[in-house]
C-alpha atoms as a printed R data frame, in Angstrom:
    type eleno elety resid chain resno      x      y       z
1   ATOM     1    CA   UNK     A     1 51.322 66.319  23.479
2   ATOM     2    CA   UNK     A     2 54.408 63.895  24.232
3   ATOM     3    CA   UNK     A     3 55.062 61.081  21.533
4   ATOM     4    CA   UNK     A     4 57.094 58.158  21.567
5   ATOM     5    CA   UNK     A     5 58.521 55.971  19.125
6   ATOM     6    CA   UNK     A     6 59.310 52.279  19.868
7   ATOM     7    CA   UNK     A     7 61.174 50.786  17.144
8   ATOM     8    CA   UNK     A     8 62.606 54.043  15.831
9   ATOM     9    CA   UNK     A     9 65.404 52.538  13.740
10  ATOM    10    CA   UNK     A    10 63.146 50.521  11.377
11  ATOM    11    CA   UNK     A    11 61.607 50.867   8.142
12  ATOM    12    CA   UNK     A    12 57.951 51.690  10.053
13  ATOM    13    CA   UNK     A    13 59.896 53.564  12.624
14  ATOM    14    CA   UNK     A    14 61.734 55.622   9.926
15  ATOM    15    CA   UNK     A    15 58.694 55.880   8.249
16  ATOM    16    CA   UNK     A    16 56.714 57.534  11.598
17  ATOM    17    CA   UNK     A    17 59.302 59.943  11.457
18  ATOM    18    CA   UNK     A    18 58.708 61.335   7.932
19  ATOM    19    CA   UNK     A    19 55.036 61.273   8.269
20  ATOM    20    CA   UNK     A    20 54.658 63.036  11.787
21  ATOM    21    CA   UNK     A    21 56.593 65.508   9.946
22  ATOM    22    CA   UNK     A    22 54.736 66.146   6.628
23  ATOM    23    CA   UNK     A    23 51.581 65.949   8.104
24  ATOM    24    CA   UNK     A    24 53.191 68.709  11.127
25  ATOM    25    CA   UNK     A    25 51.341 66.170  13.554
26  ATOM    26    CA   UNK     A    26 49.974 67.960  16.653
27  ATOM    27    CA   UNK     A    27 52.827 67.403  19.250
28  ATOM    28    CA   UNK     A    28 55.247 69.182  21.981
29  ATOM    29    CA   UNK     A    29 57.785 66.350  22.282
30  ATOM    30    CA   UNK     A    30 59.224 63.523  20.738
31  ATOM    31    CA   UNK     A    31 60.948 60.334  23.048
32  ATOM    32    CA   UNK     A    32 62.466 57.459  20.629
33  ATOM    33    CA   UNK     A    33 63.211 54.172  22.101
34  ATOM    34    CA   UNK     A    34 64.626 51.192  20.939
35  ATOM    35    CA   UNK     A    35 66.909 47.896  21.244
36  ATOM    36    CA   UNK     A    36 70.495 48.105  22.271
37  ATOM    37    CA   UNK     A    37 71.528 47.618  19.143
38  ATOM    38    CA   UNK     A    38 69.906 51.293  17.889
39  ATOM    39    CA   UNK     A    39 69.987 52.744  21.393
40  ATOM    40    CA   UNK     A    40 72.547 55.609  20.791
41  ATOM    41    CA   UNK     A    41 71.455 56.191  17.143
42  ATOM    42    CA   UNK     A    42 70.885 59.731  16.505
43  ATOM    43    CA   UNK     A    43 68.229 61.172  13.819
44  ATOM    44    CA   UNK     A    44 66.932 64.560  12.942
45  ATOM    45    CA   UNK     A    45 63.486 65.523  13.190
46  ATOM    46    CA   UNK     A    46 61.952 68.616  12.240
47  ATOM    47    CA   UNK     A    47 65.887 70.248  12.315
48  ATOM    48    CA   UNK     A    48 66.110 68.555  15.751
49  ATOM    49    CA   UNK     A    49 68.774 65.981  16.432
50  ATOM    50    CA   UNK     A    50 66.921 62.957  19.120
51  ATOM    51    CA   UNK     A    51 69.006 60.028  20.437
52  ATOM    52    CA   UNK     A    52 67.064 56.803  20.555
53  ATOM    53    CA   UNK     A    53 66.386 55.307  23.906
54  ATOM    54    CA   UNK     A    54 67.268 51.704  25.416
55  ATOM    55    CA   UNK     A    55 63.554 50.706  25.565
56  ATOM    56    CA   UNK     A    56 63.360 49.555  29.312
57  ATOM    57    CA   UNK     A    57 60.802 48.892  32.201
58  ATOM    58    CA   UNK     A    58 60.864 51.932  33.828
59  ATOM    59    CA   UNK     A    59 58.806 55.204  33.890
60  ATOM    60    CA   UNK     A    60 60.334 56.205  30.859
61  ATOM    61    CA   UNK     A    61 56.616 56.266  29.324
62  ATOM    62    CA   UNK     A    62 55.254 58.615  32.716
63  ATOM    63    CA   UNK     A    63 54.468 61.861  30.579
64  ATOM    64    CA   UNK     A    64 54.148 60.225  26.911
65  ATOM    65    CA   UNK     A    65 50.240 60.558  25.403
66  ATOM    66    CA   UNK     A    66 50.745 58.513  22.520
67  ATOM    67    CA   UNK     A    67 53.284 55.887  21.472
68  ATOM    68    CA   UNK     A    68 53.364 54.158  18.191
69  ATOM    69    CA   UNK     A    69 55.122 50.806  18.472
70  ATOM    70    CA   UNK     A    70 56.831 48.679  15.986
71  ATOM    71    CA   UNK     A    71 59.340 46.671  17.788
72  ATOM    72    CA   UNK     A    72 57.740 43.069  16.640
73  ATOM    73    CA   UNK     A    73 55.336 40.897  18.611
74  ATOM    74    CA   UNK     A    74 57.253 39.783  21.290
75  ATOM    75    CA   UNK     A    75 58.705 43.038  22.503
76  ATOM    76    CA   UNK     A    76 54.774 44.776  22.250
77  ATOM    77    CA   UNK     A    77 53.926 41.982  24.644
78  ATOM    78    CA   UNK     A    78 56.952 42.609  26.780
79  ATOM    79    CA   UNK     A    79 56.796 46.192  27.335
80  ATOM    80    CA   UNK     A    80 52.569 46.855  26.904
81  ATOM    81    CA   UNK     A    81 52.306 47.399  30.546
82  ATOM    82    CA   UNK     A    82 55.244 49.614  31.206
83  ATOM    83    CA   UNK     A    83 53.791 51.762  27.886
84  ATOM    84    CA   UNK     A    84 50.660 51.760  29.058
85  ATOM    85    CA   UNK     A    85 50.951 52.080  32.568
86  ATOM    86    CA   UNK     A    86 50.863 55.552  33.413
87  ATOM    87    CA   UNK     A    87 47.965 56.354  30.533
88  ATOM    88    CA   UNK     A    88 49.631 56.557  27.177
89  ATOM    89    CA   UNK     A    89 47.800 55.243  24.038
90  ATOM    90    CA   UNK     A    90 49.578 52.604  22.791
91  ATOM    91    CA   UNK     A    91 49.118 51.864  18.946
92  ATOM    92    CA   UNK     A    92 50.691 48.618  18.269
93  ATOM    93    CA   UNK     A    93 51.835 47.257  14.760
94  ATOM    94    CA   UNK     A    94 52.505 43.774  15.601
95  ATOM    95    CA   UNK     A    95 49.860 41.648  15.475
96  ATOM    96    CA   UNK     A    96 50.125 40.411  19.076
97  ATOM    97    CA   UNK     A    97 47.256 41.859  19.926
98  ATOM    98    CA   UNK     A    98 44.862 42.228  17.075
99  ATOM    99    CA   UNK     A    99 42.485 38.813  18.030
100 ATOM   100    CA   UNK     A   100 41.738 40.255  21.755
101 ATOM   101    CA   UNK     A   101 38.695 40.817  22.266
102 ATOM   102    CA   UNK     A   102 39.701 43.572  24.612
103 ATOM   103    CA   UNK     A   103 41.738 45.883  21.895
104 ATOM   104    CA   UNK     A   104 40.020 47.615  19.101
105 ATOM   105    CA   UNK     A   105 41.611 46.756  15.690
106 ATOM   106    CA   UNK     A   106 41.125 49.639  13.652
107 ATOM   107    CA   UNK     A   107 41.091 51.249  10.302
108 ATOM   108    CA   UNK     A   108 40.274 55.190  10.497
109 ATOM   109    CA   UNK     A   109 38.369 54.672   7.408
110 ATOM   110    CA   UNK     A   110 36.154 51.952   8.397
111 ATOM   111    CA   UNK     A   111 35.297 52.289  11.898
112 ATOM   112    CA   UNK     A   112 37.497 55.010  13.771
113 ATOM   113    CA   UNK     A   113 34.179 54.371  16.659
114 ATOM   114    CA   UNK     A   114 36.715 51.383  17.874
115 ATOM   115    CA   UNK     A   115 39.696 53.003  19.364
116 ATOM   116    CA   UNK     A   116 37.407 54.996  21.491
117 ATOM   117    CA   UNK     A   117 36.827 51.823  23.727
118 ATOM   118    CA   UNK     A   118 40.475 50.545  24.620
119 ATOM   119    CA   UNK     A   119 40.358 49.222  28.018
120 ATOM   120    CA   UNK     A   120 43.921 47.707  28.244
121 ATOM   121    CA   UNK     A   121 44.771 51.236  26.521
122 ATOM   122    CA   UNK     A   122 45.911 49.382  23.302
123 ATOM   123    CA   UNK     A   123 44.310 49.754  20.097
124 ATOM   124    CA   UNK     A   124 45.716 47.301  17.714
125 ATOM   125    CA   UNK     A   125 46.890 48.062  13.984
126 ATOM   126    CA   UNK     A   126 45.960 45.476  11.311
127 ATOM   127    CA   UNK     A   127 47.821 43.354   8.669
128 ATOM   128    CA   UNK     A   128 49.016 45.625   5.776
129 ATOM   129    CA   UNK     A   129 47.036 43.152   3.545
130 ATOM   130    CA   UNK     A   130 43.940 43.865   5.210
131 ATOM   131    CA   UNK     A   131 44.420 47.584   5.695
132 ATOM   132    CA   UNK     A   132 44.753 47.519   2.222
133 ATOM   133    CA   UNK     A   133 41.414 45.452   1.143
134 ATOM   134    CA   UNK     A   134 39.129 46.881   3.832
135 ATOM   135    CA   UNK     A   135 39.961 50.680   3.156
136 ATOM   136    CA   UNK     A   136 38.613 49.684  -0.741
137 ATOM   137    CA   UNK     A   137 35.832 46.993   0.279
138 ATOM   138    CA   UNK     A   138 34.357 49.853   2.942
139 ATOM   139    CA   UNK     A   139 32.535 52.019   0.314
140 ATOM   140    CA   UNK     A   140 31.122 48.569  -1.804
141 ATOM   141    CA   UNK     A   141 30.009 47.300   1.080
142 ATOM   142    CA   UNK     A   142 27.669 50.145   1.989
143 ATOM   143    CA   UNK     A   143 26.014 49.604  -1.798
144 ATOM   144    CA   UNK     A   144 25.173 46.101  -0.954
145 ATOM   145    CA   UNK     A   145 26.564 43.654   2.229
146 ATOM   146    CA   UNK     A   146 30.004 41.757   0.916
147 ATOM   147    CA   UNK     A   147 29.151 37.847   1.358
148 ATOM   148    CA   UNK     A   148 32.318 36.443   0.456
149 ATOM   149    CA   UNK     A   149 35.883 37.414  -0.555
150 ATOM   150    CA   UNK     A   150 38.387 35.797  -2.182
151 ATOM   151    CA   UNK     A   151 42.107 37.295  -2.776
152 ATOM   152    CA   UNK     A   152 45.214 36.735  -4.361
153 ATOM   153    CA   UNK     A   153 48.042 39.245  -2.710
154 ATOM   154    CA   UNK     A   154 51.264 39.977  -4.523
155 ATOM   155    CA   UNK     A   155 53.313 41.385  -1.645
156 ATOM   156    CA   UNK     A   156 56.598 43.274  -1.952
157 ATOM   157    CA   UNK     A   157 59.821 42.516  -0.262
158 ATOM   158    CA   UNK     A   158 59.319 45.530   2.199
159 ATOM   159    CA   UNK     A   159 56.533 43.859   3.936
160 ATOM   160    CA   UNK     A   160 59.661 41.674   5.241
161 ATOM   161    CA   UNK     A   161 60.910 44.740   6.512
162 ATOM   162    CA   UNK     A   162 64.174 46.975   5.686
163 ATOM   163    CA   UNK     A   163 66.486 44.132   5.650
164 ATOM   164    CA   UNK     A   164 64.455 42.299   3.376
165 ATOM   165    CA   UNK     A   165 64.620 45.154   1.299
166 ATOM   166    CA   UNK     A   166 68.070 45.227   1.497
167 ATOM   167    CA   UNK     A   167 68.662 41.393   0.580
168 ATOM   168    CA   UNK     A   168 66.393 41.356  -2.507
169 ATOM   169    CA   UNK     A   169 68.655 44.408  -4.028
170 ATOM   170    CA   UNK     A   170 71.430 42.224  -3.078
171 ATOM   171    CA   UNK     A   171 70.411 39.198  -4.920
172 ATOM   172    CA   UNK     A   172 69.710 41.016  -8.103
173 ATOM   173    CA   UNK     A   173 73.152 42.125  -7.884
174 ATOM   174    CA   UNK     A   174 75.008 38.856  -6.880
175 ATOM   175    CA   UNK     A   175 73.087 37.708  -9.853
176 ATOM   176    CA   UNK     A   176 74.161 39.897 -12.316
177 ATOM   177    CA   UNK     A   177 77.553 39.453 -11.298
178 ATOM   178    CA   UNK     A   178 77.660 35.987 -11.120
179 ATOM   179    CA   UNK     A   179 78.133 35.462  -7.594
180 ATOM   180    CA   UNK     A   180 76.159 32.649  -4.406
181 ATOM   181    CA   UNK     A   181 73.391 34.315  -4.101
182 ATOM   182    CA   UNK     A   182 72.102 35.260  -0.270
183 ATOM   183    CA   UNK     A   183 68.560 33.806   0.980
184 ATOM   184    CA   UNK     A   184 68.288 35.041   4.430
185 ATOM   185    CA   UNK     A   185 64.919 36.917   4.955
186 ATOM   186    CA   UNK     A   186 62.927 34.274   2.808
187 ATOM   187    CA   UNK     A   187 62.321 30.924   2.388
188 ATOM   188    CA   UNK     A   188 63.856 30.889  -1.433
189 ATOM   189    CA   UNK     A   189 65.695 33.538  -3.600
190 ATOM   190    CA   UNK     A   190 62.940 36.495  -4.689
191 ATOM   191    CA   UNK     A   191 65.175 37.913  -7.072
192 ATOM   192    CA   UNK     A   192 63.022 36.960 -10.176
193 ATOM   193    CA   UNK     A   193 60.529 34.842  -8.380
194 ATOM   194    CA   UNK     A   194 57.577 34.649  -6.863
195 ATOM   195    CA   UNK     A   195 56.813 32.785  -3.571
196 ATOM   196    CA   UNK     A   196 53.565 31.312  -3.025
197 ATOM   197    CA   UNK     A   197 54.046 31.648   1.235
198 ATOM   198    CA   UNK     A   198 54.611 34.661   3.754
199 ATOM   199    CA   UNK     A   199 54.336 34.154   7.186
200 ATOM   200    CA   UNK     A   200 54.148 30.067   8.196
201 ATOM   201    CA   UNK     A   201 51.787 27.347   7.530
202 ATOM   202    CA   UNK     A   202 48.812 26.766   9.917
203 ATOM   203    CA   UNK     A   203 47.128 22.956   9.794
204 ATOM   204    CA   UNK     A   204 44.407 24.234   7.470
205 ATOM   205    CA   UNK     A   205 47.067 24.853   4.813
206 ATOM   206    CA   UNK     A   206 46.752 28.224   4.894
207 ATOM   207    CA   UNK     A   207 49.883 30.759   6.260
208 ATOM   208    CA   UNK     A   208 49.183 32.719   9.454
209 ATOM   209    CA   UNK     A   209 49.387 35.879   7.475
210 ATOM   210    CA   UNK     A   210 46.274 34.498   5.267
211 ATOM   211    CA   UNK     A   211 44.476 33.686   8.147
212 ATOM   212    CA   UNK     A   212 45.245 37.304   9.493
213 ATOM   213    CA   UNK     A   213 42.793 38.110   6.185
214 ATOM   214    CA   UNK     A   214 40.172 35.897   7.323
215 ATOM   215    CA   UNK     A   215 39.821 36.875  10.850
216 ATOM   216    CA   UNK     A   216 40.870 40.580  11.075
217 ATOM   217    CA   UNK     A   217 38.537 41.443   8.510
218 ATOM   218    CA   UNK     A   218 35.359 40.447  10.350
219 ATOM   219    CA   UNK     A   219 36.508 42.698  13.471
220 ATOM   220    CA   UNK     A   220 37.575 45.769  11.532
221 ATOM   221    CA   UNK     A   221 34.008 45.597   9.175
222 ATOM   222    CA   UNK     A   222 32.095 43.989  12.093
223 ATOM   223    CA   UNK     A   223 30.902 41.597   8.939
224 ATOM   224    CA   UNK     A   224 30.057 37.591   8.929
225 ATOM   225    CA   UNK     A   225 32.008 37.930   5.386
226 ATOM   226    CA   UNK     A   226 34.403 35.124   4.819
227 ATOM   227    CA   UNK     A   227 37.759 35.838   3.169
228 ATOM   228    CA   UNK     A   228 39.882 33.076   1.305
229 ATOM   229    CA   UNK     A   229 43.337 34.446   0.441
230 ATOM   230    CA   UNK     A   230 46.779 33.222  -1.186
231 ATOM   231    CA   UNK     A   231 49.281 35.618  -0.254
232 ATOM   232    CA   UNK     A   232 52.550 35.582  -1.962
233 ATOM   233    CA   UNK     A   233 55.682 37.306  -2.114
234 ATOM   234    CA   UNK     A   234 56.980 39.385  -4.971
235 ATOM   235    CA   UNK     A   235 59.978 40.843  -6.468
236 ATOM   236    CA   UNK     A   236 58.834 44.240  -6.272
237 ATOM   237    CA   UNK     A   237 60.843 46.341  -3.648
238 ATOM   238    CA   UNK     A   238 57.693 48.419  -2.043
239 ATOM   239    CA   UNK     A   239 54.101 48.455  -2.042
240 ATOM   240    CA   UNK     A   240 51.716 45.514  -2.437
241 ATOM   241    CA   UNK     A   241 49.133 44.688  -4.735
242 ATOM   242    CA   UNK     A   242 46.274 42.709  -4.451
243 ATOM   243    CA   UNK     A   243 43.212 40.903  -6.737
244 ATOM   244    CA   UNK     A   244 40.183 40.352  -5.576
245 ATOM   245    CA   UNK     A   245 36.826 39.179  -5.556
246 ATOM   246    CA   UNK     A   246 33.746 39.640  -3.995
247 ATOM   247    CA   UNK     A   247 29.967 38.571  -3.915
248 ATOM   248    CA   UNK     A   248 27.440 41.129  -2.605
249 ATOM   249    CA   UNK     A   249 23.463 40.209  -1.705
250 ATOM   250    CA   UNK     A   250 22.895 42.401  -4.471
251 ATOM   251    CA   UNK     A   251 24.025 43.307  -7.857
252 ATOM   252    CA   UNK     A   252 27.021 45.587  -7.516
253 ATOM   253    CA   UNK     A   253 27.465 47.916 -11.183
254 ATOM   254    CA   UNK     A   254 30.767 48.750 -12.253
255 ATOM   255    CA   UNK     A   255 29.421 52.545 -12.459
256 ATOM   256    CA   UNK     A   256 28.599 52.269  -8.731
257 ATOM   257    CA   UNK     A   257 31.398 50.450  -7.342
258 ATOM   258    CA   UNK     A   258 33.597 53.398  -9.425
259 ATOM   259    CA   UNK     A   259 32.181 56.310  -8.261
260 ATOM   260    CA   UNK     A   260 31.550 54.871  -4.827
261 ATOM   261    CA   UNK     A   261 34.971 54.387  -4.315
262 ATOM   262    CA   UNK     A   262 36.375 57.504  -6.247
263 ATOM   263    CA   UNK     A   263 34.588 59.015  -3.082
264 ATOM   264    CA   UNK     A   264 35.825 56.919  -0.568
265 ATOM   265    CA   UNK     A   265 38.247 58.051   2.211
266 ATOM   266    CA   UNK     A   266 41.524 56.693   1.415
267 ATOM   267    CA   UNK     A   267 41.071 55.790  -2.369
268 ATOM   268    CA   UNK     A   268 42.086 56.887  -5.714
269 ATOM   269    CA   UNK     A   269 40.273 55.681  -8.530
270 ATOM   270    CA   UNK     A   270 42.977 54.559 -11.781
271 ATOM   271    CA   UNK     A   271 41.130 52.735 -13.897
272 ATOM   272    CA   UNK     A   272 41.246 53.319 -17.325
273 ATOM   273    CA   UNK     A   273 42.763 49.932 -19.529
274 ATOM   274    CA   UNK     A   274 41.673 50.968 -22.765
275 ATOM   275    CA   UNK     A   275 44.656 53.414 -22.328
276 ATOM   276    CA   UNK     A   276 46.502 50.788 -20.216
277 ATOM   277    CA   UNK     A   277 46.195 53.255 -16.692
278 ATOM   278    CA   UNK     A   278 46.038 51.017 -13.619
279 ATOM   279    CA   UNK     A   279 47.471 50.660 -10.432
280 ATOM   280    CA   UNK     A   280 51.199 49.373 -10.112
281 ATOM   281    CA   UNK     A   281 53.191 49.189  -7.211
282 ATOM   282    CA   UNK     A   282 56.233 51.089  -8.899
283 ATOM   283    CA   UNK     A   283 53.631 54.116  -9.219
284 ATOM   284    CA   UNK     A   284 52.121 53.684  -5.132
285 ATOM   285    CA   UNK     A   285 55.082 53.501  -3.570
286 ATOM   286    CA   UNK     A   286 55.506 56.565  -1.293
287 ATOM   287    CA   UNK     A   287 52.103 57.389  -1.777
288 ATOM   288    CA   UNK     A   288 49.384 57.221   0.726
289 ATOM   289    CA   UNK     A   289 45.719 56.463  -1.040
290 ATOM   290    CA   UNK     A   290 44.931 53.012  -1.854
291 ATOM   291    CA   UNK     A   291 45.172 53.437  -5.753
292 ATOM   292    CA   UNK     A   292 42.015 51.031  -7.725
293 ATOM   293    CA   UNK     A   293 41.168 49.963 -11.170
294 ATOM   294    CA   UNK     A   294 40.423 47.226 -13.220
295 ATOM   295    CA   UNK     A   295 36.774 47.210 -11.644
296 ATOM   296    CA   UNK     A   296 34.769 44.839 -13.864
297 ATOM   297    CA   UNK     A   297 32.163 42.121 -13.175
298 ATOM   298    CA   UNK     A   298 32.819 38.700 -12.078
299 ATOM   299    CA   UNK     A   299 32.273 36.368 -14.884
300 ATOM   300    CA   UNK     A   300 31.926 33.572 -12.329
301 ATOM   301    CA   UNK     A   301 29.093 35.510 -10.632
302 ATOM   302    CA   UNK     A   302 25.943 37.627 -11.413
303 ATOM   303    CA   UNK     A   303 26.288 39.034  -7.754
304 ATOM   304    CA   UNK     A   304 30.615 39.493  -8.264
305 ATOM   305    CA   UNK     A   305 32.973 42.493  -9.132
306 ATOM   306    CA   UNK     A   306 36.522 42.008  -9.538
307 ATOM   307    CA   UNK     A   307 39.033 44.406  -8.604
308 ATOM   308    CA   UNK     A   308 42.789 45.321  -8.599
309 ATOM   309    CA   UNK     A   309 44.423 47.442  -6.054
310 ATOM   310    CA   UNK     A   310 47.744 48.537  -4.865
311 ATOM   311    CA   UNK     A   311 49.476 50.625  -2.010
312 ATOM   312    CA   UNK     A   312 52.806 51.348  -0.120
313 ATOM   313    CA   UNK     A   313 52.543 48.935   2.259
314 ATOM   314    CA   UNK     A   314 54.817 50.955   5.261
315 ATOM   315    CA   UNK     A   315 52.513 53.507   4.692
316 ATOM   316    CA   UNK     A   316 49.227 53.384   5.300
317 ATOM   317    CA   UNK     A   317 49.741 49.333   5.426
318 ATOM   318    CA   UNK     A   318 51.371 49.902   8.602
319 ATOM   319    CA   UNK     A   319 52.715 53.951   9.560
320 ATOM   320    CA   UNK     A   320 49.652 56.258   8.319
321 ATOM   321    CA   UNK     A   321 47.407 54.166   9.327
322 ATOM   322    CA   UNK     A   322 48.585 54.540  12.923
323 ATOM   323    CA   UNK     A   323 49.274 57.845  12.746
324 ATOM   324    CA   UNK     A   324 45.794 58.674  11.440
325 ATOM   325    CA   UNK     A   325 44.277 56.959  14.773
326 ATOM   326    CA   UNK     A   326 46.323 59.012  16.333
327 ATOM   327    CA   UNK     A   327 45.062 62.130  14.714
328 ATOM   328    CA   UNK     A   328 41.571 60.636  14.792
329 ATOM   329    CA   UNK     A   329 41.839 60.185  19.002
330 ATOM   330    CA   UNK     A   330 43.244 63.968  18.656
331 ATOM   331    CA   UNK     A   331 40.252 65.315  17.295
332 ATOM   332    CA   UNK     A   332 37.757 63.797  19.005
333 ATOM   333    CA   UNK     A   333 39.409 64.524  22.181
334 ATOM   334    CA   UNK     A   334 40.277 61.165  23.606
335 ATOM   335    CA   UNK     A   335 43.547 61.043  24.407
336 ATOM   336    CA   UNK     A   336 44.941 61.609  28.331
């Protein structure tokens, strides 16, 4: 088993690295590739040193099984064929091609089936968001079909990537001290704030990444659910948080919807308020289960629970996730 990396000097790249380790992923090799601004870099893995790659079209990717890419859209759409080309399963984490009919968009907890039928030999990784809220709605919806769902996301500056990261550290510091304060990575200053838009505005009024919600949610359920979200960004460094609604055809109990997803794949169940224990994102971060709590019934709705969840968002919003395809194709045999 060869593996690549594309995008290894980024936070998800980074963060491939540390989880291919602690999880002693099933592997022979290790190629890392990326821009020529990292190409040169040198990191340790598993007490090896590897230098990262220029990322070229070439045959580079002639003996590599799997390659998990995180370059950004527009180099996934550059360099798919050359990945792909000689066989390699490439698992992409931009969203360039999660809407393609041909690529299977997939959640290992919700329908792993998917990446078995990739015939472009991509298999798309969603939205962090919508890892997030599909991983918890998977278990409610097999107590009764999820009709509608309406969110509220409270996303933390690492969804903007390691930079972003950087920058929002840097503001609270420029702050204290007195000093212009930097706005690079976002639209405003996030340093005490809260901004009510990530990603751009489409004509509905909604931002692409809340549309992302809408639409990658019906192909990762295979549900005629509709999802209304308002995503915003937070000052919280890692991990995201989200509130949400739903309506079910039937009933849902809070006593259900608990133990149903205290069992589920993926989930941890912290929800005790009477003792104030619920899921924060200074608690998730590093962590990989979706942590839940605050289950209670809609007051809006007979048919509604509410919910509150939170998760590191570079891990299994974006690295595990890919890695457990990975591990998923493994054991069921399907890679080249």
């Amino acid at each position: 088993m060869k593996v690549a990396i594309v995008g290894a000097s980024g936070a998800v790249g980074q963060e491939f690295l540390r989880l291919l380790a602690e999880r002693n992923f099933p592997m022979d090799d290790l190629v890392l590739f990326g821009s020529e601004r990292s190409a040169g870099s040198k990191y340790t893995f598993q007490g090896k040193e590897y230098e990262v790659k220029l990322l070229q079209h070439n045959d580079d990717f002639r003996d590599i099984d799997i390659a998990f890419v995180s370059a950004g859209g527009g180099t996934s759409k550059e360099f798919a064929e050359t990945i792909t080309k000689y066989g390699a399963v490439m698992i992409d984490n931009s969203s360039a091609f999660r809407m393609d009919e041909d690529v299977p968009l997939v959640v290992p907890e919700c329908n792993p089936e998917d990446a078995l039928n990739r015939p472009r030999g991509i298999i798309a990784n969603p939205n962090c968001t919508t890892i997030m809220m599909v991983v918890v709605l998977q278990p409610l919806e097999k107590l009764s079909h999820i009709k509608r769902i309406r969110v509220s996301s409270y996303q933390s500056a690492s969804g903007a990537g390691a930079a972003a990261m950087a920058e929002l550290q840097q503001q609270y510091s420029e702050l204290l001290n007195n000093q212009p304060v930097t706005v690079k990575k976002f639209p405003h200053q996030l340093a005490y704030n809260v901004i009510p838009q990530i990603d751009v505005f489409t004509d509905n009024g909604y931002t692409k990444e809340e549309m992302k919600m809408f639409n990658e949610t019906r192909k990762i359920m295979h549900t005629d659910a509709r999802c209304s979200a308002t995503c915003v960004r937070v000052s919280s460094l890692r991990s995201h948080s989200e509130s949400v609604w739903i309506e079910t055809e039937e009933p849902i109990s809070i006593e259900a919807a608990r133990e149903a997803i205290a069992n589920a794949p993926g989930c941890t169940l912290k929800d005790d308020p009477a003792n104030l224990v619920y899921p924060m994102p200074l608690e998730t971060a590093g962590l990989d289960d979706i942590y839940v709590g605050r289950i209670r019934k809609d007051l809006a709705d007979d048919c509604g629970l509410t919910l509150w969840l939170s998760g590191d968002q570079i891990r299994k919003g974006a690295a595990l996730n890919a890695v457990q395809i990975a591990e998923y194709l493994i054991k069921v045999g399907n890679v080249k």
